[in-house]
PDB file with one MODEL, atoms N, CA, C and O in Angstrom:
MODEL        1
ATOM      1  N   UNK A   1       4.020   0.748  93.157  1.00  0.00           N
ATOM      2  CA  UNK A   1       4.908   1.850  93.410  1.00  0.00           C
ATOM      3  C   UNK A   1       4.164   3.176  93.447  1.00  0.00           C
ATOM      4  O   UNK A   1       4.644   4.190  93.954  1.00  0.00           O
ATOM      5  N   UNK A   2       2.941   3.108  92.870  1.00  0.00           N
ATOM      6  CA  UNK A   2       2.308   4.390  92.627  1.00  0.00           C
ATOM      7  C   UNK A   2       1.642   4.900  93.769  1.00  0.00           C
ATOM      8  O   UNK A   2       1.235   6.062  93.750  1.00  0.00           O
ATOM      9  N   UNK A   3       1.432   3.960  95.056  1.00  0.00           N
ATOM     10  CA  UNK A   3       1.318   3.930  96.038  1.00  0.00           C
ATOM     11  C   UNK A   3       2.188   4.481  97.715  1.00  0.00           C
ATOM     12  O   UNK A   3       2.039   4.508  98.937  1.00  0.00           O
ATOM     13  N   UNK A   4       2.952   4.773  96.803  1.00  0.00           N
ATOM     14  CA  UNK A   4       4.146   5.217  98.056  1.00  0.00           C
ATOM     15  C   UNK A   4       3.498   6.689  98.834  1.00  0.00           C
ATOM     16  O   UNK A   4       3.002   7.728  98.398  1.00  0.00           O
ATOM     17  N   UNK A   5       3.762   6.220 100.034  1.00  0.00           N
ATOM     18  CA  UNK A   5       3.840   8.013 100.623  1.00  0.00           C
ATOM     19  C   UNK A   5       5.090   8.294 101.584  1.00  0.00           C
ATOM     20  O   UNK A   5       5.412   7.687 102.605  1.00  0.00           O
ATOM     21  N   UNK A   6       5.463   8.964 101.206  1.00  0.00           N
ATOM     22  CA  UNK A   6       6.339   9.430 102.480  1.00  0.00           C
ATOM     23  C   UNK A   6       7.626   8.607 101.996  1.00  0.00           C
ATOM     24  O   UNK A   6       8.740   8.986 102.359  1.00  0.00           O
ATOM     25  N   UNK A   7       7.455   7.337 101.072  1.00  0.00           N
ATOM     26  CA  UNK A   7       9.080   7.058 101.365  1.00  0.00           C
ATOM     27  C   UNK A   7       8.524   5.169 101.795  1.00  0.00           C
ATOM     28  O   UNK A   7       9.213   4.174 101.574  1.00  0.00           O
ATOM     29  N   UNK A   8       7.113   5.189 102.437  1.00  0.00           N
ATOM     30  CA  UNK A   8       7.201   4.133 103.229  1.00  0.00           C
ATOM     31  C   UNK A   8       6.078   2.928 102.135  1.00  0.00           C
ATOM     32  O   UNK A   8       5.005   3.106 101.558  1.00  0.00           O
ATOM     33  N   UNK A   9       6.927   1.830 102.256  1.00  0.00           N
ATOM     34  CA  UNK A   9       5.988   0.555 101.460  1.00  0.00           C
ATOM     35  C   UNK A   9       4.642   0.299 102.163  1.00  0.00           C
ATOM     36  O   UNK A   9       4.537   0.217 103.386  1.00  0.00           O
ATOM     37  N   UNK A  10       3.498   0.164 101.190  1.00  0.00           N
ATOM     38  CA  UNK A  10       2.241   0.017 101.185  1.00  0.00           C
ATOM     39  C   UNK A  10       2.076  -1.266 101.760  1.00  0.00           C
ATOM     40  O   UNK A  10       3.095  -1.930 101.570  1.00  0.00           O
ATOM     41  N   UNK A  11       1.114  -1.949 102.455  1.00  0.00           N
ATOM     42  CA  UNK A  11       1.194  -2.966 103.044  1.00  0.00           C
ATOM     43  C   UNK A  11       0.668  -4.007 101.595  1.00  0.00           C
ATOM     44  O   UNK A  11       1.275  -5.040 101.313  1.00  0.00           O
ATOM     45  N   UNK A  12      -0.397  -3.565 100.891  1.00  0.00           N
ATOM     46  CA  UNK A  12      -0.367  -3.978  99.640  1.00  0.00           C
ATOM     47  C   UNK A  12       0.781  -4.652  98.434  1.00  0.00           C
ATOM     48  O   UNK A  12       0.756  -5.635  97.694  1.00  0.00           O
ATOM     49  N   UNK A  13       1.641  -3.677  98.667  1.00  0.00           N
ATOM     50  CA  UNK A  13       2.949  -4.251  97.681  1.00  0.00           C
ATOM     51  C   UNK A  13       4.067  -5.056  98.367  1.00  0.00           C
ATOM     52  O   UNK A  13       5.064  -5.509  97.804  1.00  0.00           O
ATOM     53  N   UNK A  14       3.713  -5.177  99.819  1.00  0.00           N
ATOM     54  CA  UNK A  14       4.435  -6.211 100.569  1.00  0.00           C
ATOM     55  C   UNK A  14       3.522  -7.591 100.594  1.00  0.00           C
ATOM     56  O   UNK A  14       4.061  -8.669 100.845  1.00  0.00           O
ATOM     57  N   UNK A  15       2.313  -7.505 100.357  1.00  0.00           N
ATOM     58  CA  UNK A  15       1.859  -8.689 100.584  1.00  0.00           C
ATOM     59  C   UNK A  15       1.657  -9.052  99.074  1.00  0.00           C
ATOM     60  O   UNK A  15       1.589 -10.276  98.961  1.00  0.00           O
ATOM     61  N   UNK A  16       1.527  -8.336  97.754  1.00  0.00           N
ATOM     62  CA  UNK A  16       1.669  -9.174  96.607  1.00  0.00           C
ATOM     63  C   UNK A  16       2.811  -9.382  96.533  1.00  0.00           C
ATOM     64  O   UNK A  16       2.894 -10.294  95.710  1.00  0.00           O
ATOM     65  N   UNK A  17       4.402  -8.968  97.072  1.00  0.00           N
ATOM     66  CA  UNK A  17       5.808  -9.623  96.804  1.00  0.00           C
ATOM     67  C   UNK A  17       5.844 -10.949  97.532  1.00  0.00           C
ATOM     68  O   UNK A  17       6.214 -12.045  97.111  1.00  0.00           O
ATOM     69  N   UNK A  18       5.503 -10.696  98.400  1.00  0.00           N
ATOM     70  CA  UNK A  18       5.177 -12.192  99.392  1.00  0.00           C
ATOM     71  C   UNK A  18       4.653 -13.285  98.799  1.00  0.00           C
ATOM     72  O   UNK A  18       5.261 -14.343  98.637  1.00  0.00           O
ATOM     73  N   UNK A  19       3.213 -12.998  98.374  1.00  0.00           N
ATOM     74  CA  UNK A  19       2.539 -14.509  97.628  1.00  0.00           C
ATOM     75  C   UNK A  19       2.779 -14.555  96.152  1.00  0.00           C
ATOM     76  O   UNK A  19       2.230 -15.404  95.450  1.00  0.00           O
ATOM     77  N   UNK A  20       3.512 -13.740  95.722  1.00  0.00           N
ATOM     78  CA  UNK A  20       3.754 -13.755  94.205  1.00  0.00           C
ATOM     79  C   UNK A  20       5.007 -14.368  94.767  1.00  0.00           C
ATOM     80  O   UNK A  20       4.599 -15.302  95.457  1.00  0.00           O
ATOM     81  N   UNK A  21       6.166 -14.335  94.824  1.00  0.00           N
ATOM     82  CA  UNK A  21       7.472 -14.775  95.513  1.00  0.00           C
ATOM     83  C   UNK A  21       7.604 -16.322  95.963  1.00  0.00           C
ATOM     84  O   UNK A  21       8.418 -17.185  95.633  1.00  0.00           O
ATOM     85  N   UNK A  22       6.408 -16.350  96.911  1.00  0.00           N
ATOM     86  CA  UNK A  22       6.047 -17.801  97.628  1.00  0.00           C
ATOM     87  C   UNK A  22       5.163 -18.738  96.581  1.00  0.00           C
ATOM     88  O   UNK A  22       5.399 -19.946  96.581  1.00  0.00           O
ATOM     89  N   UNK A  23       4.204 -18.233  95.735  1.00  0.00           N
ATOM     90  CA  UNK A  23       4.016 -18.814  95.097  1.00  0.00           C
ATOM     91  C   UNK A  23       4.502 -19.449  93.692  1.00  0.00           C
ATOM     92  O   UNK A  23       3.867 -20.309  93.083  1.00  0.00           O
ATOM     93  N   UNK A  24       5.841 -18.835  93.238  1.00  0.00           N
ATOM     94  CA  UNK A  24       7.139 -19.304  92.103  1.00  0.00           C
ATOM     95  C   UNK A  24       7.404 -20.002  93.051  1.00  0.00           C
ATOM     96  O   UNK A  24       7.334 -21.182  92.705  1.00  0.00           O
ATOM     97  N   UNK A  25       7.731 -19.868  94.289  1.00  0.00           N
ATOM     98  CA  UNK A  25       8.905 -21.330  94.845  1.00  0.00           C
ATOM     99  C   UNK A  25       8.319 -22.057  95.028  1.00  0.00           C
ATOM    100  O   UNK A  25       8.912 -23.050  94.605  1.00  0.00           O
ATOM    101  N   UNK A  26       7.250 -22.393  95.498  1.00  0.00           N
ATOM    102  CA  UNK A  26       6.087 -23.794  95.222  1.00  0.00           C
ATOM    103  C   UNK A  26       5.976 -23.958  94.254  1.00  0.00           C
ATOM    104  O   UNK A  26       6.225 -25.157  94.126  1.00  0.00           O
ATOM    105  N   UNK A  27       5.701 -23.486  93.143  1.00  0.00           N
ATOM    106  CA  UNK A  27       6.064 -23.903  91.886  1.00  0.00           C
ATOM    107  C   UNK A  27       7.092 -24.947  91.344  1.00  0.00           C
ATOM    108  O   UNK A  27       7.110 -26.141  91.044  1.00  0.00           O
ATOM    109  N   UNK A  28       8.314 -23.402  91.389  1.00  0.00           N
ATOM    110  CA  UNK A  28       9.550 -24.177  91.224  1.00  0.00           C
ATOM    111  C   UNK A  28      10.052 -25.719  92.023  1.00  0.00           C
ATOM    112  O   UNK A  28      10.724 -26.623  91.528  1.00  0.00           O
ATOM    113  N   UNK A  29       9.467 -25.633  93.396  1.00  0.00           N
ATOM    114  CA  UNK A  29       9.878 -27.002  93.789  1.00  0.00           C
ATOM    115  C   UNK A  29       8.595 -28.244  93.428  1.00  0.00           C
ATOM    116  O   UNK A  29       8.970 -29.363  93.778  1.00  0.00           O
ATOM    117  N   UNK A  30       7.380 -28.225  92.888  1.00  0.00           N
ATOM    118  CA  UNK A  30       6.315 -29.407  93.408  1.00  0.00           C
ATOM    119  C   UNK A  30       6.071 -29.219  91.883  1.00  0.00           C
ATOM    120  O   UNK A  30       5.634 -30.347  91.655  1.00  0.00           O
ATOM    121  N   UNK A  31       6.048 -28.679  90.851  1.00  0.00           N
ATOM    122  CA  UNK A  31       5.617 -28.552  89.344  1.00  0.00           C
ATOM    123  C   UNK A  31       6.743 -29.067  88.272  1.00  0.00           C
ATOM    124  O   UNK A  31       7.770 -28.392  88.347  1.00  0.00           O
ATOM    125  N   UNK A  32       6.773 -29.779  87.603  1.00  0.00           N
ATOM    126  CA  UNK A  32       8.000 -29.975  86.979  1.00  0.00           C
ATOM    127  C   UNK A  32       7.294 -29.900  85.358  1.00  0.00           C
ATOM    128  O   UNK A  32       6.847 -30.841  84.703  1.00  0.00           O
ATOM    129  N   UNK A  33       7.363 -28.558  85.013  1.00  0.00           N
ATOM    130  CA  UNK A  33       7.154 -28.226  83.714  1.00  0.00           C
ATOM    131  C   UNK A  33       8.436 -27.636  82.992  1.00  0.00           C
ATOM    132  O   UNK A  33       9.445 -27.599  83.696  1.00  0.00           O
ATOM    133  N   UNK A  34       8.529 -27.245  81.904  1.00  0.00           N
ATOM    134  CA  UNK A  34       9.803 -26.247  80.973  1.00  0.00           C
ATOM    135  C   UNK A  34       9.548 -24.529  81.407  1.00  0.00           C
ATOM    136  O   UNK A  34       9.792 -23.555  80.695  1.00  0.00           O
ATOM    137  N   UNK A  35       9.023 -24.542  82.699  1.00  0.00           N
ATOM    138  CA  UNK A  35       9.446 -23.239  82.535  1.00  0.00           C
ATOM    139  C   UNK A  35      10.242 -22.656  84.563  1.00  0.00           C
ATOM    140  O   UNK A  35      10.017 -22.932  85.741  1.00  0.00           O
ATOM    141  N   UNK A  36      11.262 -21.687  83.676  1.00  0.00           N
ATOM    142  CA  UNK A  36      12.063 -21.365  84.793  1.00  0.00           C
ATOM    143  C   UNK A  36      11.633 -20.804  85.559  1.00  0.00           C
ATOM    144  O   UNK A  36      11.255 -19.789  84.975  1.00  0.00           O
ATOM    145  N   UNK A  37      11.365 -20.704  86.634  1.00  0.00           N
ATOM    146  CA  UNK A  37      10.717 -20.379  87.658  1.00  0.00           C
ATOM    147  C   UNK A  37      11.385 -19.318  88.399  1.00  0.00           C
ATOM    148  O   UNK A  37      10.877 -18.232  88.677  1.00  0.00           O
ATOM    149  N   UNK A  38      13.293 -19.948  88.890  1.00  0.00           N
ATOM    150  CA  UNK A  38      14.121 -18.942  88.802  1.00  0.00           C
ATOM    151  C   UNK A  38      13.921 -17.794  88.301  1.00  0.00           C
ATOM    152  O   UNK A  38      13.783 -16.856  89.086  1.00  0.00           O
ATOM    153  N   UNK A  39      13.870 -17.619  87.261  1.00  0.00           N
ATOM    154  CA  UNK A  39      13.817 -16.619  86.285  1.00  0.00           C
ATOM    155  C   UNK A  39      12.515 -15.642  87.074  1.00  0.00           C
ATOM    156  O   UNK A  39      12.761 -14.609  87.696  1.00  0.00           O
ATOM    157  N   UNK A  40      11.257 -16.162  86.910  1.00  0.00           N
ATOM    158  CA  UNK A  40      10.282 -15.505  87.499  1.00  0.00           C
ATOM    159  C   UNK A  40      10.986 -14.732  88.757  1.00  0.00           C
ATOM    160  O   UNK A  40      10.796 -13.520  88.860  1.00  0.00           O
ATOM    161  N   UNK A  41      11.897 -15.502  89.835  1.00  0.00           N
ATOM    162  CA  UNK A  41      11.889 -15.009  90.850  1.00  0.00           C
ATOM    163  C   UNK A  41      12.613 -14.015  90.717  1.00  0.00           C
ATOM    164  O   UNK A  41      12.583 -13.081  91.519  1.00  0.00           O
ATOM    165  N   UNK A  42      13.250 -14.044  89.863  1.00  0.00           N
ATOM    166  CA  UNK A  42      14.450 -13.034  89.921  1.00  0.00           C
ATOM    167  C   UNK A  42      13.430 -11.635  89.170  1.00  0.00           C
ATOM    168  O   UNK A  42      13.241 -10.556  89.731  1.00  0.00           O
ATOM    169  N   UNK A  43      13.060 -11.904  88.234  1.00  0.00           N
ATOM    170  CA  UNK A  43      12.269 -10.819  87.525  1.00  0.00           C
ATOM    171  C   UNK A  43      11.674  -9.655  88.414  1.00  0.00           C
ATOM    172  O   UNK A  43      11.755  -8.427  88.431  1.00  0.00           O
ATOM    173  N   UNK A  44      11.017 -10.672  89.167  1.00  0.00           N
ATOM    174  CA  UNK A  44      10.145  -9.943  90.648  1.00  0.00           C
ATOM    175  C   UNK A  44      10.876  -9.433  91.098  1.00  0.00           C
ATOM    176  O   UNK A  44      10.793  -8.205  91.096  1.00  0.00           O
ATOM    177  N   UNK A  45      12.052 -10.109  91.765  1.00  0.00           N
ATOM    178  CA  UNK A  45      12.995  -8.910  92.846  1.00  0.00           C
ATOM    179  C   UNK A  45      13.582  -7.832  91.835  1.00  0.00           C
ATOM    180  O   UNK A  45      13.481  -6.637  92.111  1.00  0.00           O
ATOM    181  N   UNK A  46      14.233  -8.285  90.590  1.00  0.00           N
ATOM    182  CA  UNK A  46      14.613  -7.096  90.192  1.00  0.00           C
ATOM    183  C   UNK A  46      13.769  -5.797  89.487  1.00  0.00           C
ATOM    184  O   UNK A  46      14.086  -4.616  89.343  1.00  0.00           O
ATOM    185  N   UNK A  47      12.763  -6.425  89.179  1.00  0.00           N
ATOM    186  CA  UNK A  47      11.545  -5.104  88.698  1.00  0.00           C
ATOM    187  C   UNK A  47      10.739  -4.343  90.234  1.00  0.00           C
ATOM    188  O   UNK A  47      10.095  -3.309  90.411  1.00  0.00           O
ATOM    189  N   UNK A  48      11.120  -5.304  91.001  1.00  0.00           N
ATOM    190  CA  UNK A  48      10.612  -4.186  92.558  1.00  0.00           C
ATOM    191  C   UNK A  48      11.741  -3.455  92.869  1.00  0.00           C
ATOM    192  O   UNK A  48      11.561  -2.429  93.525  1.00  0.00           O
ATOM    193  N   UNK A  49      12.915  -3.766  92.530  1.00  0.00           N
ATOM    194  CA  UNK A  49      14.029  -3.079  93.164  1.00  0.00           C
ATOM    195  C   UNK A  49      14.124  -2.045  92.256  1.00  0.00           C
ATOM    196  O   UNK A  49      14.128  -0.926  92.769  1.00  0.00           O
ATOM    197  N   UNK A  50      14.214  -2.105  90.878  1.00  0.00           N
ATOM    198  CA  UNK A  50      14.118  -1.034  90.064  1.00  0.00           C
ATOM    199  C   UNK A  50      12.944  -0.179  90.409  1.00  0.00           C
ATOM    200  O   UNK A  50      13.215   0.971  90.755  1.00  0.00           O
ATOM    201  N   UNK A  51      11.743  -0.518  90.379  1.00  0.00           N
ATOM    202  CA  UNK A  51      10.995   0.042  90.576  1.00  0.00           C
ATOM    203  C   UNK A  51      10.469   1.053  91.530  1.00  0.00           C
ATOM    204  O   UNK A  51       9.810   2.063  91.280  1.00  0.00           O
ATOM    205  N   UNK A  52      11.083   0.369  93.216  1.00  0.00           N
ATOM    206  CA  UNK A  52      11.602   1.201  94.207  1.00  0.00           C
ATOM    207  C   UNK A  52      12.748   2.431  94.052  1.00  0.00           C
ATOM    208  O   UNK A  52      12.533   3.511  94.600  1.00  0.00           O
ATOM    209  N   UNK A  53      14.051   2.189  93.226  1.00  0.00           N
ATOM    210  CA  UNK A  53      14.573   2.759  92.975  1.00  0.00           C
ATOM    211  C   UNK A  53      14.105   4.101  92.189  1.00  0.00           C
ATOM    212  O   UNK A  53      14.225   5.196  92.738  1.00  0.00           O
ATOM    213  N   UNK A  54      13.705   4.006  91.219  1.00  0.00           N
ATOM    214  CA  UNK A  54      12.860   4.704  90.549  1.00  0.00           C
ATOM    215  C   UNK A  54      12.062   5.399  90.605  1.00  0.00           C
ATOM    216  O   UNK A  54      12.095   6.420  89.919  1.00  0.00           O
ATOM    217  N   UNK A  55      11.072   5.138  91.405  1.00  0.00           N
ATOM    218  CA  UNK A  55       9.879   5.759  92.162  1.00  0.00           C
ATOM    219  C   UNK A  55      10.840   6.999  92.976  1.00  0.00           C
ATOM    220  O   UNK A  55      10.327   8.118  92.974  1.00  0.00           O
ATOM    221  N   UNK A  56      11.865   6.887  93.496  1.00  0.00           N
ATOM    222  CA  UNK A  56      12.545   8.104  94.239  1.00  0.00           C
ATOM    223  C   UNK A  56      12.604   9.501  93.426  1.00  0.00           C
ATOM    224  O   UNK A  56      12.255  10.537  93.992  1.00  0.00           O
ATOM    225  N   UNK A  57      13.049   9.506  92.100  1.00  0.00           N
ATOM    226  CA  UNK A  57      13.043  10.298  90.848  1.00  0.00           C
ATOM    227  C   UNK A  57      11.749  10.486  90.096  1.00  0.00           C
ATOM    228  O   UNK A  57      10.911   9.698  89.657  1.00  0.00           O
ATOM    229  N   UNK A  58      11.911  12.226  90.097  1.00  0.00           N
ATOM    230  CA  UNK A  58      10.250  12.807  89.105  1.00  0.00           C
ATOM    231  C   UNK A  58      11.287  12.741  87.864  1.00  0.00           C
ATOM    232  O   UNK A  58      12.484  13.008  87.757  1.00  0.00           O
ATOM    233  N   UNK A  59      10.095  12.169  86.791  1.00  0.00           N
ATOM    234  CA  UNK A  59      10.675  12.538  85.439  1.00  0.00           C
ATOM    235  C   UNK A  59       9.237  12.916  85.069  1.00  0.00           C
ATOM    236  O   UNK A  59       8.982  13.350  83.946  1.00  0.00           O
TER     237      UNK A  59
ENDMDL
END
C-alpha cells in the first residue's frame, strides 16, 4: 500500500495478491492438513481491502 501513486495499484501488489491467492487455493484443494485455508483467503482479501481503503486517509 505504501506504494500507491496517484490512486493507481502497483503492478507489484497485484502480482503478490495473485500468487499469494492462487497459491491458498492449491493448497486448499491438493494438501489435506488442519489448517483453513479459507480463512487465509479471506484474510488476504480483507486486509487488502482494508488496506486499500485506508491508504485513501492521512492520519
Amino acid at each position: 500500500m505504501t506504494g500507491l501513486i496517484d490512486g493507481e495499484n502497483p503492478i507489484t501488489y497485484v502480482l503478490v495478491a495473485v500468487i499469494y491467492t492462487g497459491q491458498q487455493v492449491i493448497d486448499g484443494i491438493f494438501v489435506q492438513d488442519n489448517v483453513s485455508n479459507l480463512t487465509h483467503i479471506m484474510g488476504g482479501i480483507v486486509g487488502s481491502s482494508l488496506g486499500y481503503t485506508l491508504s485513501k486517509y492521512k492520519f
